[in-house]
N, C-alpha and C positions, 0 to 999 in steps of 0.2 A: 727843657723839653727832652734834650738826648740822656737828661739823666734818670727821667720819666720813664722814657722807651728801654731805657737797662735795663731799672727795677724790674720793668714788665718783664721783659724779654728773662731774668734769673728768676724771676717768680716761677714763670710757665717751662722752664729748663728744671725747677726744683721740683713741679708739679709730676711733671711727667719722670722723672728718677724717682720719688716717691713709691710713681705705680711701679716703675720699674723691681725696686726693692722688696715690694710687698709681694710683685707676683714670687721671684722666689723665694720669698718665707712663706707662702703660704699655696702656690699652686705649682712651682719648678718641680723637678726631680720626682714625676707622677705621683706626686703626694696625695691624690683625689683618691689613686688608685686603690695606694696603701693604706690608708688613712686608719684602717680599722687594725691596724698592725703596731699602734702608737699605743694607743689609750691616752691612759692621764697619766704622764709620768713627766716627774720635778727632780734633774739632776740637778743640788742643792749645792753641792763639795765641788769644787774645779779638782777636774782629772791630770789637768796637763799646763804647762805654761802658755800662753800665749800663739807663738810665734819662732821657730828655731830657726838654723841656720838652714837656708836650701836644701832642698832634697828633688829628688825625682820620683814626688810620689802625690798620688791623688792628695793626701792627707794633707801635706804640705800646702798644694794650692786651695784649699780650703781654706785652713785658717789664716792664710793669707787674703785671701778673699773675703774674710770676715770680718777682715780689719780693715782693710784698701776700700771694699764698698763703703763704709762711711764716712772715709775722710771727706768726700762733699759734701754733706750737711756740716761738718763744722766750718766749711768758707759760704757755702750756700748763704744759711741762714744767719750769720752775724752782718752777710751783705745787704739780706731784706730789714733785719731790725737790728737797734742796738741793745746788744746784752752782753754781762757781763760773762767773762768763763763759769763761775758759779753758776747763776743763774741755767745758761745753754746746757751745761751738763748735767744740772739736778735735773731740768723737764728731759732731758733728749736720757737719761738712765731711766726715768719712769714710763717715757713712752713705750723705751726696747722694752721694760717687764712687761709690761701690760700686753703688748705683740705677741711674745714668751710664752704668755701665759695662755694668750688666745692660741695660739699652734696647739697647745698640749690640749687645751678644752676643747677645742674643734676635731683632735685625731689628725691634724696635720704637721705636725713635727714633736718634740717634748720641748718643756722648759730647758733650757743647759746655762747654767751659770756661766760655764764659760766662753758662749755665745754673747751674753750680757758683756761682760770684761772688755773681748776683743771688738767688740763693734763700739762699746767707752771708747778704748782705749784708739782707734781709728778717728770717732767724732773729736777725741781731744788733739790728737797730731792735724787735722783738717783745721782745726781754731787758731793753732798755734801759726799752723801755715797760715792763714788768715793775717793776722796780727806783723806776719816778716813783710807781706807781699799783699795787701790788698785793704787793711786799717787807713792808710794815708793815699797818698798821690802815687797810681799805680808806674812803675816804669819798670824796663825788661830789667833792669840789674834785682827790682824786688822779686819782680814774679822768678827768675835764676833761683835768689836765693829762698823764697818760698818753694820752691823744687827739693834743691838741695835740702833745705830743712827738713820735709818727708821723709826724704831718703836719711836722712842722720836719725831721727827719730823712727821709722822700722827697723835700721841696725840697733839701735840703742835697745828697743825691746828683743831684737833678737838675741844679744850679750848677755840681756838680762834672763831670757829664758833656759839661754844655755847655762846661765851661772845654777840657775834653781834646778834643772834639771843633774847637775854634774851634786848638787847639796844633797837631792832630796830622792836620787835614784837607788834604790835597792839591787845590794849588789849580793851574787849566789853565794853563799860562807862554804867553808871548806867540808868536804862528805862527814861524818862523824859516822863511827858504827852503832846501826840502830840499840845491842843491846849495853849502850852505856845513858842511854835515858834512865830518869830517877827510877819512875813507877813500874814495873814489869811484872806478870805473874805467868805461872804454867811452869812450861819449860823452859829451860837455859842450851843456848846455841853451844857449840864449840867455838872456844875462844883463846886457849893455851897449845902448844903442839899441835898445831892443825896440820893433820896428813895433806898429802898431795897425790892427787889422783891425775887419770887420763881421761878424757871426755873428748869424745873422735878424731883421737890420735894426738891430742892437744892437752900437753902437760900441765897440769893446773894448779897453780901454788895460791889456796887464798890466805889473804892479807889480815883478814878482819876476825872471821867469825866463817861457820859452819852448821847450817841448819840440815837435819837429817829426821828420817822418822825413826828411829833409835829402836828399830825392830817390834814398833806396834805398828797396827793399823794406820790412826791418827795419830801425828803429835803437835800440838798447837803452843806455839809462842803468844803472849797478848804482851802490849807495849803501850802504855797512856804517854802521851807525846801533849797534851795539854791543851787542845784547840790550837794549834800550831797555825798558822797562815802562809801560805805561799812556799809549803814543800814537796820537795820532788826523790822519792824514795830509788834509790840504788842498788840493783843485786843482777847474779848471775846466775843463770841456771840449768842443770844439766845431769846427764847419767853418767855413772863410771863405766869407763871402756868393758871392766872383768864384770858387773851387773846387766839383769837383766833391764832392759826399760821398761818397767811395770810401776806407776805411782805419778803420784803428782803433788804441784805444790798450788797453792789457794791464798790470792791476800787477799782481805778484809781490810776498808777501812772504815769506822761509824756503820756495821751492820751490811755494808754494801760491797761487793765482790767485784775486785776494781783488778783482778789478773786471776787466771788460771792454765797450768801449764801442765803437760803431761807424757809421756812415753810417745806416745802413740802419732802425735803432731809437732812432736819437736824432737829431734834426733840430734842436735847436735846441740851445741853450748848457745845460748841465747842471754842477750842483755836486757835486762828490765830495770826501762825507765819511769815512772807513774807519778804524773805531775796530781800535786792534792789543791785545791782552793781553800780549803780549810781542813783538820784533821784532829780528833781527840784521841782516838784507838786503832792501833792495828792489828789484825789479829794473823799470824800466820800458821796455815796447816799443812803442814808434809806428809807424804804417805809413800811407802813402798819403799823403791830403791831411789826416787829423786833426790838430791841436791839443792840447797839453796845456798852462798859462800858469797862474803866480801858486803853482805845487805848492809846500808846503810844510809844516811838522807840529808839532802842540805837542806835549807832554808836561806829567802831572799831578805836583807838585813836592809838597812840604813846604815851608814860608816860611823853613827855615832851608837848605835846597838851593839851592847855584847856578844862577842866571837862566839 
């Protein structure tokens, strides 16, 4: 009979965590509100690991949250029926898609793979605790180490995340100057003897390269950089103390005007940084008495990627 009243009693503790769960995947953090802000969107690729070492950031308790909420359904429900790991995991992976997928069809969250992962990867540490502390004849020494286990198995993925993160993070490579890219057409910067000028009162020796408008109007550099990803373009720009400030300089990247600088709103030496998401052409145009010196651009690698 008291073993009767258990079941009951984790049945209707499982019931109501359920709704718990569900309301927020599908009605917490005013997702009613938002809902038309979503559409149908299927992130397919995990972005990130898991689980990292502590932080003090909303993000942090997220995904930690992601994982901790499910660890009771893997004690829950191996206490209401017997199943194997296999089996608990293949249903309890189909139900999260199916959830997953209802969020994203409903406009109330999207699909995220790595939503999927972390709330796995929770229902299996909840089983395993299961199996230390609650498979056999319950006593405090099991349910201790059923604790502890949790706790060993959230480090253990946190190690792991930090090992894949420290693998697989993209690190900035060293500036290169832009005109030593293969493909280039137009005009060619100064790149030998590079004079040294004053620009408001501040002696200027550049290192790289010297873009100028070489006494026309327009003079335009073009640069095929190859559908590059995740580069961030380097230069500085400015008038010479003995010129007038009349001119200015214009990047281009893919057709789209991503800086423009000029006499009139910039009087002294300024640094331009222009992060790209992707990038095939640059095109740069000087005019007048402007300066462009030292332009050049990294790119964010993998440590197993050529320098």
């Amino acid at each position: 009979m008291r073993s009767a009243k258990l079941r009951k009693l984790i049945f209707t503790v499982t019931i109501l965590y359920t709704i718990l769960i569900l309301y927020f995947l599908f009605l917490a953090f005013n997702r009613l509100e938002h809902a038309t802000n979503y559409g149908y969107e299927f992130l397919l690729i995990p972005e990130s690991p898991p689980l990292t070492f502590p932080r003090l950031s909303f993000g942090w308790i997220y995904d930690f949250g992601n994982i901790a909420a499910f660890i009771p359904f893997g004690v829950f429900i191996p206490l209401l029926y017997r199943v194997s790991f296999k089996k608990f995991i293949s249903i309890f992976v189909l139900i999260i898609l199916v959830l997953e997928t209802l969020q994203s069809l409903t406009f109330l969250g999207t699909f995220d793979v790595d939503d999927v992962i972390s709330n796995t990867l929770g229902a299996a540490i909840g089983f395993f605790a299961y199996k230390v502390g609650f498979s056999s004849k319950v006593t405090l020494k099991k349910l201790m180490l059923s604790i502890l286990s949790i706790g060993v198995f959230l480090i253990g993925i946190m190690v792991i995340s930090e090992t894949i993160n420290f693998v697989l993070k993209k690190r900035e490579s060293p500036i290169q100057a832009l005109n030593d890219v293969k493909e280039m057409t137009g005009n060619l910067p100064m790149i030998e003897n590079l004079p040294s000028f004053t620009v408001a009162g501040k002696i200027i020796e550049p290192k790289m390269n010297v873009y100028t408008s070489k006494g026309k109007n327009n003079t335009k550099y073009f640069y095929i950089l190859g559908n590059k990803k995740d580069v961030t373009l380097y230069s500085y720009f400015g008038f010479s103390d003995n010129d007038d400030p009349n001119g200015e300089v214009t990047i281009i990247a893919d057709g789209n005007v991503r800086a423009q600088y000029d006499g009139e709103n910039f009087k002294t030496e300024d640094t331009l940084i222009i992060p790209f998401f992707k990038v095939n052409k640059i095109t740069i145009i000087v005019s007048g008495n402007a300066k462009l010196w030292d332009v050049g651009f990294s790119e964010m690698k993998h440590w197993w990627e050529k320098k």
